[in-house]
N, C-alpha and C positions, 0 to 999 in steps of 0.2 A: 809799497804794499800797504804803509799803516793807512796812507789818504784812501787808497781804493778800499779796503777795509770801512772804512768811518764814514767813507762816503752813500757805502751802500749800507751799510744802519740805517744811517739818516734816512734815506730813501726810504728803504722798505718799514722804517717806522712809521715815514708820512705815510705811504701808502696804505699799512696796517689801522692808523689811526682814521683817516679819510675813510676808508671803507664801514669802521666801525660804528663811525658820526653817522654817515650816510643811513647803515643799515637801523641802527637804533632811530632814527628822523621816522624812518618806513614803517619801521616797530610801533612806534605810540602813534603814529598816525592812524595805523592800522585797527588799533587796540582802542583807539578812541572813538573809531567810528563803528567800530563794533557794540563799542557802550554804549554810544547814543544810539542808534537799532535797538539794541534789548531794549532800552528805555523807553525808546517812541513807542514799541511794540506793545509793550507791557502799557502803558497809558492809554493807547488806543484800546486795546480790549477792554481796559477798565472802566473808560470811557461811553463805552459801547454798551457792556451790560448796564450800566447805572442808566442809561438813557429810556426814555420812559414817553413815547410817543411825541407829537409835534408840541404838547403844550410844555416839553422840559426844557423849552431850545436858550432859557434863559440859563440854564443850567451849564449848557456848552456854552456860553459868554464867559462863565468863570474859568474855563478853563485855558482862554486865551491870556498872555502877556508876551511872555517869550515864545509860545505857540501860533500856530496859525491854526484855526478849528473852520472848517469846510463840512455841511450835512446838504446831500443829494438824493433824491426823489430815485424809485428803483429805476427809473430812466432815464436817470445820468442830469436832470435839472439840478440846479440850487436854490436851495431851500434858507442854506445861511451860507454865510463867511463873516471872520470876524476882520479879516484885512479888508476886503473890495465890496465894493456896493453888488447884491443880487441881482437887481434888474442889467447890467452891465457885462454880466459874463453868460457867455456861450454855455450850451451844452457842453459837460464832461464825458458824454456817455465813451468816446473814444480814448480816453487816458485808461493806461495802463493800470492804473492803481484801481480805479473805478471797475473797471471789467473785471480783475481775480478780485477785489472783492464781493463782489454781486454773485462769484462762483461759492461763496463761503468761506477765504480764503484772506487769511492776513495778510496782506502785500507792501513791501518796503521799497523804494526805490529811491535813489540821489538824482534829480534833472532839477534843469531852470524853468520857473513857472512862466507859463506863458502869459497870466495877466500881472502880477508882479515885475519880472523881469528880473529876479534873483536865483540864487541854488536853493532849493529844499531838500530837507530827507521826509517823503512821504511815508507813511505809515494808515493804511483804509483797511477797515472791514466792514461786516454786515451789520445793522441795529436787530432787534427781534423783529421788527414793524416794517423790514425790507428796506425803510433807507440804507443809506451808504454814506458811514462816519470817516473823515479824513483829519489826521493831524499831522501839521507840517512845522521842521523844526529850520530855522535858517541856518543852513551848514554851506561851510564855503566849497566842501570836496574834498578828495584825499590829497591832491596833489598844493592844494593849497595852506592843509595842516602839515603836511611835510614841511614843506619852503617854510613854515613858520617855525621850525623847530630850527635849521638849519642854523642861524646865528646863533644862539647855544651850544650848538654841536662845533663848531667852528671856534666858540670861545677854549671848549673842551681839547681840541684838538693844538691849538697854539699852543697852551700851557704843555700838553703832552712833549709835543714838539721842541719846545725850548728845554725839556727836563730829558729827553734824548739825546739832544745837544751834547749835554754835559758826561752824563753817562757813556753815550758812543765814544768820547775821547776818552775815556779812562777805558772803556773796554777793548778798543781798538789796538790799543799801547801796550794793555796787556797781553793778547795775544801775537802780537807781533813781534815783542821784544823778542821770546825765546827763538822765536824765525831767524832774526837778522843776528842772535847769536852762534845760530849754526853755521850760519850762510858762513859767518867771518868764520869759522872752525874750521869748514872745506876747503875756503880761500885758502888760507894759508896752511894747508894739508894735515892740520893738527884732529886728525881721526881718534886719539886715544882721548880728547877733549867730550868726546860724543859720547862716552861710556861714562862718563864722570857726570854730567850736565843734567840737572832735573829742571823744569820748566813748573812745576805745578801742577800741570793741568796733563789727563791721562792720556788725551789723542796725541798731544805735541809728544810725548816723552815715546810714544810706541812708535809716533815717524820716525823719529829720533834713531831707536833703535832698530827700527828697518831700515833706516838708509846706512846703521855702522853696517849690520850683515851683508847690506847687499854691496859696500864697499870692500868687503872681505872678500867677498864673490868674485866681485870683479879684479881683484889683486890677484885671486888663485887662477882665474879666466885669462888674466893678461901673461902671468906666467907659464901656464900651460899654451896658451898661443904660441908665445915667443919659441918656448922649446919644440915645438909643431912646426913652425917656421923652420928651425934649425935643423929640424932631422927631413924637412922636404928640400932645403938648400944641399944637405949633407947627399942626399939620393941623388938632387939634378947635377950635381958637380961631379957624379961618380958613375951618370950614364952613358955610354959608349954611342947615343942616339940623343939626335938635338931635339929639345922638346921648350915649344914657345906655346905662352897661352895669353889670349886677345882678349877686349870686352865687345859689345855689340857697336863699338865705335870703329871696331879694328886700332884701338889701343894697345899697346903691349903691356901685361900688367908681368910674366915672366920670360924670362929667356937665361938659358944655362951655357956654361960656357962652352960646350958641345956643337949647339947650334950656331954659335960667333963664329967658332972655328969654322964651319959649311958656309958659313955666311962672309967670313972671310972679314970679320969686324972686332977692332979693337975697343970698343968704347962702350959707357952704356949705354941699353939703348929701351930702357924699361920707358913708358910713356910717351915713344916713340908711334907713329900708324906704321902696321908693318906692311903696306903697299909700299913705304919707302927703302924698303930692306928686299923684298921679293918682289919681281914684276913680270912674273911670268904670266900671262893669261890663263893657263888651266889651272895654276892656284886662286889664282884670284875669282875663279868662276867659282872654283871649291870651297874656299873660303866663302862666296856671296853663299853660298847652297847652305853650309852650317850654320851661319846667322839668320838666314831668312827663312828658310825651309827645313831645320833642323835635319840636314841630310849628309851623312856621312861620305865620304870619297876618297881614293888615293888617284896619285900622279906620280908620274918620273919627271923628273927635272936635271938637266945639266947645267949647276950655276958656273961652273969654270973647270977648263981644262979637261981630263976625262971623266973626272968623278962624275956618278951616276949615283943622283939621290932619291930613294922613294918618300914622296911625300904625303902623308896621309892628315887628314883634316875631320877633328868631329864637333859636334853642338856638344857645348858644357856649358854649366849657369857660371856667369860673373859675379854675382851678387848685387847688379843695380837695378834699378827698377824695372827697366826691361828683363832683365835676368837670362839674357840671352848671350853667350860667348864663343870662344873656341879654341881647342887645343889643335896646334899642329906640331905635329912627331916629324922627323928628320930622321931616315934611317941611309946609310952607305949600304949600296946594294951591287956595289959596283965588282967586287970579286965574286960576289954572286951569279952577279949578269955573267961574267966571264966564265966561271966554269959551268952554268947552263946551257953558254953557248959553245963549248969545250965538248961537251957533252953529246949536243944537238950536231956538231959536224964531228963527232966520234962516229954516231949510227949511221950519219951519211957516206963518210971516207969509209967504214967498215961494209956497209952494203954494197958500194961501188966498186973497192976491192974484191970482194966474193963475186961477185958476177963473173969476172973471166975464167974461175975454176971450175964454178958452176956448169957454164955451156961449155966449156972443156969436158968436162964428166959427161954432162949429156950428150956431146959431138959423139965420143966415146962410146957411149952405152947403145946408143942408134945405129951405129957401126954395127957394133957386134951384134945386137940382135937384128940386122937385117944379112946376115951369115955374110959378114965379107969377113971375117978372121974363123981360122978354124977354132971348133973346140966342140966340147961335149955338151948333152942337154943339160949339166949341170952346171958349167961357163954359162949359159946363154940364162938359167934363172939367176944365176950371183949378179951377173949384168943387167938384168931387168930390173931386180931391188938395187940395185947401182941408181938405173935410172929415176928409180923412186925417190929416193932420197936426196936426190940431185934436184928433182920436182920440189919437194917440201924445202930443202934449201933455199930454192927460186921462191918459195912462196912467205919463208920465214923474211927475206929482204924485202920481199915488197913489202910486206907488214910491217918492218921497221922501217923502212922508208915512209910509210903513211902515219905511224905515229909519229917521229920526227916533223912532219912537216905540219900536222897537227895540231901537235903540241906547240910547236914555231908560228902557229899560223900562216905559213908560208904554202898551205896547202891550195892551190889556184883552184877554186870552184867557180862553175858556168851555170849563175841561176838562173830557173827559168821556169815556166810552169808545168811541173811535174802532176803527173797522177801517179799517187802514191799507190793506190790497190791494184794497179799496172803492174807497177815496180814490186812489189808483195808477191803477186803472182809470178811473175817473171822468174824472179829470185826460188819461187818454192817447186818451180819446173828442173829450175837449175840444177836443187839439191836430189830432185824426186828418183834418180837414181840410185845413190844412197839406199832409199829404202829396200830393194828388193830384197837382198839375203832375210832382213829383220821382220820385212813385210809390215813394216810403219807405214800409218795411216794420216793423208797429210789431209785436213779439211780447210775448208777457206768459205769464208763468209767476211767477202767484202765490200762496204758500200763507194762507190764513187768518189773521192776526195783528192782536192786538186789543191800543190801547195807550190808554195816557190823555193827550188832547192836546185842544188847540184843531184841529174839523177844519176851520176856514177854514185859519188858516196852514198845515195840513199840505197843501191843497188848493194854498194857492201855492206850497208848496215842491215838490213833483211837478208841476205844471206849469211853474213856469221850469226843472226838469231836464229835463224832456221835450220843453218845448220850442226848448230850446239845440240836445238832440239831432237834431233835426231842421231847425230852422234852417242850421247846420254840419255838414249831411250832404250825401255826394253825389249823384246821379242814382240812381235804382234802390239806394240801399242801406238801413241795415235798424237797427231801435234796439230795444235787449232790453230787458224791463222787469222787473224780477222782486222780491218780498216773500218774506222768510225770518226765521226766529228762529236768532241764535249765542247760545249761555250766556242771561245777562239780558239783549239785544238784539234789539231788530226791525232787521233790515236790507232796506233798499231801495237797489237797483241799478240805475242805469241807465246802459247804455255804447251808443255808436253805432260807424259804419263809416266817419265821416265824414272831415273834415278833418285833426282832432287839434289839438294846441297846441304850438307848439315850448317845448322847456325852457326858455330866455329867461324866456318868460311867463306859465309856470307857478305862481309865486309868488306873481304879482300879479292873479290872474286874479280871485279874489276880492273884492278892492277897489271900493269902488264908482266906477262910471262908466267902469271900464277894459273896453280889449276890445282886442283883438289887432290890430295894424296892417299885415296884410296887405289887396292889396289886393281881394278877394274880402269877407273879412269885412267890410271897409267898407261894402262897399255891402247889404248884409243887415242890415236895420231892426232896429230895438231900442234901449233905452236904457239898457244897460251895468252894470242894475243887479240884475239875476234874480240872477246868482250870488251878490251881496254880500246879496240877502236870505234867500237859502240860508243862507248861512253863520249869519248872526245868528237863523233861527228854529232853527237848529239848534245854535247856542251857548244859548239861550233853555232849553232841554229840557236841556240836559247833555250833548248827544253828540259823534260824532267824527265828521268829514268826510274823507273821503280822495279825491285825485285822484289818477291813471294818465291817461297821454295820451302818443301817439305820432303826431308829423307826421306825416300821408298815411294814416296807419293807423286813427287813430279815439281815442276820449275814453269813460271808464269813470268814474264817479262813482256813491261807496259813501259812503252815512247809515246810520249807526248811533245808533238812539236807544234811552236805556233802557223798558223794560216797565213 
């Protein structure tokens, strides 16, 4: 540091001093040619008044030595010169000097005479008598007073240079010593050395004591890490879910002991790529999607035996200069899976069982109400609401048989290109019985919209909306039906005038088996499960459900599915 220090003195001294030489050369050159102008100036005019028609020309001889005196006839002839013989030289009338001064006009100019063959600094004006006085001084130029200054300035500069020298090495040493005293103080980690240490000079002593602070910083920085460190070691060693996290190399920069155990690894395996540890292709595609496309995903994977792992993968910054990474969670979903699917052949064994009592009850109830058992007109109603509820029983299974399979995905649909304002219409013929007691008013305003679907389910899902809406309507009121295209969407709407849903139950209305616990809706049959199969043939396709509903005022429900 001390040479690169001394080195660049030296430099920037020559260079300070060279410019200085230079610029001073420019200066007096400048300044001297300026003096000689005033001076030629001032003599020419002087020269010019005192002159006193052709018989003074003896007069202009005096004033040649170191002058050149030149007198011209108003049309540029020579009359004298005290350098070159008269009869020998050309007309002047074209030089510049000659021309402004003939205008009245003191004119100074530096060129090489054309019958001499030297530099002048001309200097012409007007006489009273109309000639044209010229006085020429032999000047060599600017650039050739510079250059002559130059070995002075050069002599100037050397001395400077060598008394740099001397001084750069003393200043250089100065300021460096207190440097290479600190440097050894960090070396050898003697930080209370830094509080102690004055250097002299007020910038060194403030580095100084900016770099003890920022050492203190960094002591409180490294200890508050470490115990950060310890309390996220303490968290991943106490999660019941394996959680590994990557850089944009698919490095492993974490892995908890959680994840070993899934993994089935006793080692570690920090700086490891974890394509080496996982190689299942749908991770690996999820993983490429977080680092590249910062795009979030889960997966199941079975890495051995039954266990059933869900694997979920997201974009996190690593801190390298890509700043691109990724956490993957490890969760055991495996008792999970199992009693979902406990669950999912609950509703199916439980619907398949109920079937045989079912058409038992109804074989039953058809009997009697077609009179082959005796009994009274009031047997024959007990038996008809027999049959009823034997009905709503058959229609409570198939409803759970359709969320079941649903929800399973197991439900077989046959796409195909459907017309949905078909199927709307269909569906609100179906219901349009219904209406008569209440004298609900079904409208329909459908446009043409053709999509690809299974049209059974689209069949139930337009009839459990249409027939909510009329169920939950009131006396004389009115349910719109209406098929549109927004962007890539078929939309189907259907809103009534009926009851509405207070907000409370808005949320949950979806759900299966729920229904509102006022007491009106109670008593209006159904089994609680149209809207929850709404939802799920409509999650099924990819779309969005929306509900609007205001107590007293009525229920609007909008399907959007994609084309």
């Amino acid at each position: 540091m001390k040479r690169a220090v001394y080195l660049r003195l030296i430099l920037l001294t020559a260079i300070a001093v060279a410019v200085c030489g230079i610029v001073s050369s420019v200066i007096f050159a400048s300044r001297t040619e300026r003096q000689i102008e005033g001076w030629l100036t001032r003599l020419t005019v002087s020269a010019a008044e005192n002159y006193e028609s052709g018989a003074d020309i003896d007069s202009l001889a005096a004033l040649s030595g170191n002058l050149r005196v030149t007198l011209f006839t108003s049309g540029g002839i020579v009359l004298y010169d005290s350098e070159a013989a008269v009869e020998q030289m050309e007309s002047h009338a074209d030089r510049p000097e000659f021309i402004n001064a003939r205008e009245g006009y003191v004119y100074t100019a530096v060129r090489k005479s054309g019958t001499l063959g030297e530099n002048f600094m001309y200097a012409s004006t007007k006489t009273e008598d109309g000639t044209v006085l010229r006085l020429a001084y032999a000047y060599p130029g600017f650039a050739k007073t510079t250059a002559a200054q130059l070995p002075a300035a050069a002599s100037a500069m050397a001395l400077a240079l060598i008394l740099s020298l001397l001084l750069a090495n003393r200043f250089s040493a100065a300021v460096t010593r207190p440097l290479d005293n600190v440097v050894n103080a960090l070396t050898a980690n003697n930080y209370a050395a830094l509080e102690e240490y004055s250097s002299g000079y007020f910038e060194v002593d403030k580095t100084i004591h900016s770099i003890s602070r920022l050492l203190e910083d960094i002591a409180v920085s490294r200890q508050r890490l470490v115990e950060e460190r310890e309390k996220v070691e303490f968290i991943l060693s106490g999660m019941a879910e394996g959680f590994i996290m990557i850089d944009s190399r698919k490095t492993i920069l974490l892995c908890n002991e959680r994840a070993k155990q899934f993994l089935d690894i006793h080692r570690a395996v920090t700086g490891d790529n974890i394509m080496t540890l996982i190689w299942d292709a749908k991770i690996s595609e999820a993983i490429d999607g977080a680092l590249r496309q910062g795009k979030s995903s889960s997966v199941e994977w079975r890495p051995q035996g039954e266990r059933l792992l869900s694997v979920s993968v997201s974009p996190s910054p690593d801190g390298s200069a890509s700043g691109s990474g990724a956490t993957i969670m490890l969760v055991d979903i495996t008792a999970a899976n199992a009693l979902a699917e406990q669950k999912q052949d609950f509703f199916s064994t439980a619907s398949h069982e109920l079937r045989t009592p079912v058409t038992s009850i109804l074989g039953f109830a058809e009997m009697l109400n077609n009179g082959l058992a005796e009994g009274a007109e009031a047997q024959k109603n007990a038996l008809q609401r027999i049959e009823k509820e034997a009905k709503r029983m058959s229609q409570l299974i198939d409803d759970i048989l359709m969320i079941s399979n649903l929800e399973s995905k197991r439900e077989q649909t046959e796409r195909s290109a459907v017309r949905l304002d078909t199927v709307a219409q269909e569906a609100a013929e179906a219901v349009s019985p219904r209406c008569g007691d209440d004298k609900i008013e079904i409208c329909l305003a459908l446009e043409p919209v053709t999509i690809h679907a299974d049209e059974r389910q689209l069949h139930e899902l337009c009839v459990n909306l249409i027939e909510n809406a009329v169920k939950y309507n009131k006396p004389g009121g009115r349910v719109d039906i209406s098929v549109a295209t927004a962007g890539n969407c078929a939309v189907l709407t259907v809103s009534d005038t009926g009851l509405g849903i207070p907000l409370r139950h808005q949320s949950r209305i979806f759900e299966r088996f729920y229904r509102v616990g006022t007491g009106r809706d109670r008593k209006i049959p159904g089994t609680g499960l149209g809207l929850s199969i709404v939802k799920h043939i409509v999650s099924l396709y990819g779309g969005d459900l929306l509900l609007e509903s205001e107590e007293g005022a009525g229920t609007r429900v909008e399907v959007r599915l994609p084309l």
